[in-house]
N, C-alpha and C positions, 0 to 999 in steps of 0.2 A: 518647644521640643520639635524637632525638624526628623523628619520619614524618611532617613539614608538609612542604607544597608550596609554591611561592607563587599557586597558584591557587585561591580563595577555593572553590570547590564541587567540589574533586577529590573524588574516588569519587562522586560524585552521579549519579546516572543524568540524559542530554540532556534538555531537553524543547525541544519546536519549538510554536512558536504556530501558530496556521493560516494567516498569510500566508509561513512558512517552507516550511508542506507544499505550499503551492500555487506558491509557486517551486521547490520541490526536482522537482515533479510536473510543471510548465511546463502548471497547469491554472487556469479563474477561483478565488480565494477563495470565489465563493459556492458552486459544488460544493463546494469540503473544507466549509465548517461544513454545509452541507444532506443531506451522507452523514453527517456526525456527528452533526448533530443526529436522522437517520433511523436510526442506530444501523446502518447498513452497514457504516460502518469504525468501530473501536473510538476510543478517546479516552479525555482526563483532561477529564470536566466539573466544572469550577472554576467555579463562579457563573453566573449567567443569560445572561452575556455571555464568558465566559473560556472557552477551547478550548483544551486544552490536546495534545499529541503525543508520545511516549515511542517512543525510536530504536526499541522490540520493535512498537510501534501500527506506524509507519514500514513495516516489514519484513509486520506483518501484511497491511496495506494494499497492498503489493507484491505480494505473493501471490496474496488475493482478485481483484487486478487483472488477473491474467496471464491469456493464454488458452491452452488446447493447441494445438500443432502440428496444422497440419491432416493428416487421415489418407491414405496415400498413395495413388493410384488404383489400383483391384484391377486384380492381375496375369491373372486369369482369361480367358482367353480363348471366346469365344466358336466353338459347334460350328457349324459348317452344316446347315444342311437338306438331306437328302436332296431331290435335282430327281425330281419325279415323270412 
């Protein structure tokens, strides 16, 4: 018994082009390639013009993106001045 699928690229790791990152991101295409080409978010550079996106780049790019919670306002109460 032999371990075909019928889909031609199983086990192949995804790759997204960059007008899939920039739909999946709801961002313009020219931001994803102008971070990739700026080396801010990682990427598969396939030729002069070819951009390529690896579901782990995806996940990177999500990260780098996030920002932290903002921090909560200090509980510290403030003393009074002694009335002189």
């Amino acid at each position: 018994m032999s371990n075909t699928t019928d889909e031609p690229n199983a086990g192949a790791p995804r790759i997204y082009t960059a007008q899939e990152i920039a739909d999946i991101l709801q961002i313009n295409i020219r931001k994803v390639r102008e971070n990739a080409k700026t080396r801010k978010w990682p990427s598969l550079d396939l030729g002069q013009r070819s951009i390529r996106f690896t579901e782990q780049h995806l996940q990177a790019i999500l990260s780098l993106s996030e920002t932290p919670p903002p921090s909560p306002p200090s509980l510290r109460r403030r003393t009074r001045r002694p009335s002189i």
